[in-house]
N, C-alpha and C positions, 0 to 999 in steps of 0.2 A: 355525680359530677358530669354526667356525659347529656342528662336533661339537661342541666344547669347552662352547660356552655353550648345544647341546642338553641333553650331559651334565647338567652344573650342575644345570638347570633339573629333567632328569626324577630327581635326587638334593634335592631338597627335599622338606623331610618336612612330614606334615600342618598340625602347628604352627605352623613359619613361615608355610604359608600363609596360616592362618588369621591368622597378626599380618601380614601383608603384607597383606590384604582389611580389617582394623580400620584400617588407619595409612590407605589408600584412603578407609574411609568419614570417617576422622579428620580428613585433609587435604580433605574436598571438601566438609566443612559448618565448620568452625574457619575457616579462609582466608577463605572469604567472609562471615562475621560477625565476624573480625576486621577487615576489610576495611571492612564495614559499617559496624559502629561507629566507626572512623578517621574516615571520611567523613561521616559523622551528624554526630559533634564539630563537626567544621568547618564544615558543613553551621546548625548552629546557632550558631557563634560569627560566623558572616558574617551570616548574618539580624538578630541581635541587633546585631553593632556599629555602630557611632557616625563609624566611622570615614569619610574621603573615597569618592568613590566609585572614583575612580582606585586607591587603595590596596587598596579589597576586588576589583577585577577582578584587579589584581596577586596577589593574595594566593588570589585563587579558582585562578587560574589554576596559581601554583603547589604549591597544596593538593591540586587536583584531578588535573593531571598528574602532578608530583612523587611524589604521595603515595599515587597507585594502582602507578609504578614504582616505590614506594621498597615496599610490599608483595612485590608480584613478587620483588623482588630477596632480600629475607630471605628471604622462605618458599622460593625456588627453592635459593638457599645452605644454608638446613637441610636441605633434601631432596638436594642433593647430596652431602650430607658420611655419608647412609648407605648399606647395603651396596650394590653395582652392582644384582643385583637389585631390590632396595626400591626404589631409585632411577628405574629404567626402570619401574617401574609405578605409581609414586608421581606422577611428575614432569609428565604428561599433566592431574591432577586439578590441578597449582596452578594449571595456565595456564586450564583450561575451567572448574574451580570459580566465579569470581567472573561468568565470563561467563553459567552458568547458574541463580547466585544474580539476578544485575540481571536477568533473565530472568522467572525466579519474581516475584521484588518489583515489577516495572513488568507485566508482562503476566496471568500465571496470577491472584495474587492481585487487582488489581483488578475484573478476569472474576467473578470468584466473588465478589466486596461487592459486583458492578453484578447478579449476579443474586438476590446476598439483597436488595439493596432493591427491586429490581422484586416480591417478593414480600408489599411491605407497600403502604399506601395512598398520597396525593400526601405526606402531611410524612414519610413513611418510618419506621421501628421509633424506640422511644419511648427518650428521649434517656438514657444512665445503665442501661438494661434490661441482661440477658445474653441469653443469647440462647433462653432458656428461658422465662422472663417477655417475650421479643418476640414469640415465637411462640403466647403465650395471649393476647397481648392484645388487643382492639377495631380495633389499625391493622394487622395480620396477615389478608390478604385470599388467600393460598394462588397462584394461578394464574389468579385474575378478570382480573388486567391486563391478559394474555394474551390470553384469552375475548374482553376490550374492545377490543384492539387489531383482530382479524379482523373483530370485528362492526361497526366505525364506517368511514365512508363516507373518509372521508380518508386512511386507511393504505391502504385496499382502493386508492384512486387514486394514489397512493406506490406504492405496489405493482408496479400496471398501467405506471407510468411508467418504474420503472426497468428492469419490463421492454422498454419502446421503449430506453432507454439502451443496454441491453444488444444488443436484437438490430441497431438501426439503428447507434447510437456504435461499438458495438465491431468488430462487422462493417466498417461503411464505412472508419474506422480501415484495418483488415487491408490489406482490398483496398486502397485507394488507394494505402497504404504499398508494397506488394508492387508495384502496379503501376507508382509510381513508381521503384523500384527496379531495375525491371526494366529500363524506358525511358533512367532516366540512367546507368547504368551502359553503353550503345549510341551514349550523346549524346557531340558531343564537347565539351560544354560540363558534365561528369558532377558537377565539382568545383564550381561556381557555382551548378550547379540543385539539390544535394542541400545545399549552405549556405543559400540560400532557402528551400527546403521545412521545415528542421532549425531555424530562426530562432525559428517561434513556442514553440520550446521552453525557449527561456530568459527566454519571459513567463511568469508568474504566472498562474491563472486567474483571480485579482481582476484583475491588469490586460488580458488578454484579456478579461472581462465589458465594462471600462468600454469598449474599442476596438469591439467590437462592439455597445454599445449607440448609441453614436454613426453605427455603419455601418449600423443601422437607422433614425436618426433620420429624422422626416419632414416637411415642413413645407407649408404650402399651395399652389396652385400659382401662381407669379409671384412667390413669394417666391425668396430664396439658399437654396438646398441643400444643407446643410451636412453630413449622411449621405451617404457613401457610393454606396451603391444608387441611392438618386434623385440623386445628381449622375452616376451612368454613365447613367440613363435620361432625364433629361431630355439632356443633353450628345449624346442617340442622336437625338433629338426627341421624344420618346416623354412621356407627364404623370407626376408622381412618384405612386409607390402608397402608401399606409397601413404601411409594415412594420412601425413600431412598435405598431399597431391589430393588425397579426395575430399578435405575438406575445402578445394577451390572447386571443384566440380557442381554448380548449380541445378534442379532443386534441392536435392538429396544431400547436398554437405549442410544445410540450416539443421539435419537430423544428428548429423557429428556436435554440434550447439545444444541440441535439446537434451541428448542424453549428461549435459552436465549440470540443468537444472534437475534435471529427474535424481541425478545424485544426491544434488543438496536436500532438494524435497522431499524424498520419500522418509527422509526422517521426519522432519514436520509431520507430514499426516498419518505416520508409527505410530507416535507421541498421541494424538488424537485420538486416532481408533481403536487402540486400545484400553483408551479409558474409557471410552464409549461399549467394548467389549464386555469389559468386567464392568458395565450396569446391567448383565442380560440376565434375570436372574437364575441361580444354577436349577431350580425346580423343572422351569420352563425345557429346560435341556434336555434334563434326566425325564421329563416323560416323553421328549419326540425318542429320544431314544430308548425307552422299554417299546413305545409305539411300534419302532423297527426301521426310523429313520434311519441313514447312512449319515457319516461325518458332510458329504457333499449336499444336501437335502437339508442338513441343519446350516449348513453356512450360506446357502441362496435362498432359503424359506424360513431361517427365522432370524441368522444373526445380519443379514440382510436389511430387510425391512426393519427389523429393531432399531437399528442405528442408520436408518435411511436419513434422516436430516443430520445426522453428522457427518455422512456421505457430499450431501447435496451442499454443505455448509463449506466444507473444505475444499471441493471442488471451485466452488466459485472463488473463496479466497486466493486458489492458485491461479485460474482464471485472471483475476486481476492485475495479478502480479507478472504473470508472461504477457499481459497487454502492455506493461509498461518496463519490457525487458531490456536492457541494453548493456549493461556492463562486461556481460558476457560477449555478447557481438562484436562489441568495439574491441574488447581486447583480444578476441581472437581472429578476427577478419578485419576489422576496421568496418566493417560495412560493404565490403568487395565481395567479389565471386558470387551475385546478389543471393548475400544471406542482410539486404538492406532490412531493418522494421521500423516501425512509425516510429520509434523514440529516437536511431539513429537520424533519420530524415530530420527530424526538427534540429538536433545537434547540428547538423551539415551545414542546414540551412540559415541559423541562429548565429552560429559562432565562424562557420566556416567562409559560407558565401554572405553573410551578413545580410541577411532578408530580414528584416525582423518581422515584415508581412506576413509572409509565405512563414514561416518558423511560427508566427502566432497563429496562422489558421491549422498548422499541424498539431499544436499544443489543443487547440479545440477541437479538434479529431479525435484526439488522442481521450480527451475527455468525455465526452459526447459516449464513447465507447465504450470507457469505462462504468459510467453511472448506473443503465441498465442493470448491470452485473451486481453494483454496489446496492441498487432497491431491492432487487433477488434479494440479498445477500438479507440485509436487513429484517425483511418480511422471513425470514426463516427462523433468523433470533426472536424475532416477536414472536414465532406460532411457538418456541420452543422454552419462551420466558426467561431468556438469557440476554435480552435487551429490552 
């Protein structure tokens, strides 16, 4: 069978190919603009109606599931009903087509209107213009945002900060995480200790902010304790300190911040490594250790390096994620006492001062940034065959 549909293949003449490569580009921009439009429809007849609100959830729900299967299903029926070949190189574009269309529509092209408006003033290109008449007119300032952004004191500190984020959050992250993994996985208590460590992960960072702004609270001394902290240190005998005072104290209070992504996170990267752990296999162990290795000697010379790309994998993923930190900040600072970082600045600027400029050149900052991290990240899953 497998000469047979060699054959086939190397007896197709120029022609067909070239209409099998048209029907290709046919089906993978058609599909997902008729797809679009279906959904646009409905998209607007829900906003517009009048109706209960029970009725339009029903009715979203079966528009939106329904009605993205009820595409799939024609377009994959048309493509089945032509020749085997057509079929088999066709049939690949119905299913990725719309995945790469919502793709374009939510990601690429937004990217590109967040970077044309960073290239006009705070009220952005002039309402009704083209974009020929935008580009001559008075609110069309080139790459000054840019320029403004490096030169003002606040982003520079935004900056600096998320660089602590990164190298203190993500790092202590790792380690903990690893370390923790390594320990329960030896405990016999391995199932209780990594449901504990894993817990603060199905908090929210708004609600991690508020729990920890509490575990800071402070209160005078002779008063109730109601914080955390000074209820373990008076409870020790010891006087309550200030913690909520040191978290205004700039550098070193962004460090009071980090330690409560490091909470959430070290369960994330538990969960990781030590699945990665138990792939080392047990032979490999049991000979470093007749050899005369020490427990410390097998944990930086083999289970190290063993699981070096799930190291290097994780890291970066948290990496990403403290570049575009802010829930945290806002709720416990606002952005004051500069623990500013790039994502609060674009908020400030976006919603607060109303720049949509200056707000769109931080959003491309912000991304510029990120991407680096995100090709790392990628080429790692390729070398490791997990993408």
């Amino acid at each position: 069978m497998a000469r047979l549909a060699q054959s086939e293949d190397s007896h197709v003449s120029p022609l067909a190919g070239l209409i099998a490569w048209l029907g290709r580009v046919f089906f993978a921009v058609v599909i997902p603009l008729v797809a679009f439009f279906v959904l646009y429809q409905g998209f607007i007849f829900l906003r517009d109606s009048q109706a209960p609100r029970w009725v339009i959830a029903l009715v979203a729900i079966v528009w939106g599931v329904g009605g993205v299967g009820l595409l799939y299903w024609v377009f994959n029926g048309i493509v089945e009903r032509l020749p085997a070949l057509w079929t088999q190189r066709l049939q690949p574009f119905v299913f990725v087509g719309p995945a790469l269309a919502i793709l374009l529509w939510y990601l690429a092209i937004p990217v590109l209107r967040t970077f044309w408006l960073s290239l006009f003033g705070r009220d952005g290109p002039p309402r009704g213009a083209n974009m020929l008449e935008a580009l001559q007119s008075d609110a069309f300032v080139g790459l000054t945002n840019y320029v403004s952004l490096f030169s003002e004191r606040l982003l520079q500190e935004a900056i600096r900060n998320n660089l602590m984020w990164i190298v203190f959050g993500s790092t202590l992250s790792v380690v903990f995480g690893l370390l923790v993994a390594v320990l329960a996985d030896r405990s016999g208590f391995e199932k209780i200790s990594k449901s504990l460590i894993f817990l603060p992960m199905a908090i929210s960072f708004v609600g991690a902010s508020v729990i920890w702004n509490f575990i800071y609270v402070a209160r005078p001394a002779g008063a109730e304790q109601i914080g955390l902290l000074n209820a373990i240190t008076v409870a020790l005998g010891g006087a309550p300190h200030p913690w909520d005072k040191w978290v205004a104290i700039a550098p070193w209070n962004n460090l009071f911040l980090i330690v409560i992504v490091i909470w959430l996170q070290t369960g994330y990267s538990m969960v990781l490594f030590s699945a990665a752990l138990k792939g080392i296999p047990d032979e490999m162990l049991e000979a470093a250790r007749v050899d005369g290795a020490t427990e410390i000697q097998l944990f930086f010379r083999i289970m190290i390096p063993y699981i070096m790309g799930t190291i290097i994998t994780v890291w970066t993923t948290v990496v990403i994620f403290t570049l575009k930190i802010f829930d945290v900040v806002w709720v416990m600072t606002g952005g004051q006492f500069g623990t500013h970082v790039i994502a609060t600045q674009f908020y400030r600027q976006s919603f607060t001062a109303r720049n949509s400029g200056v707000g769109s050149a931080i959003a491309i900052v912000l991304l510029i940034t990120v991407i680096p991290v995100m090709i790392y990240n990628l080429r790692q899953f390729r070398q490791s065959e997990a993408f």
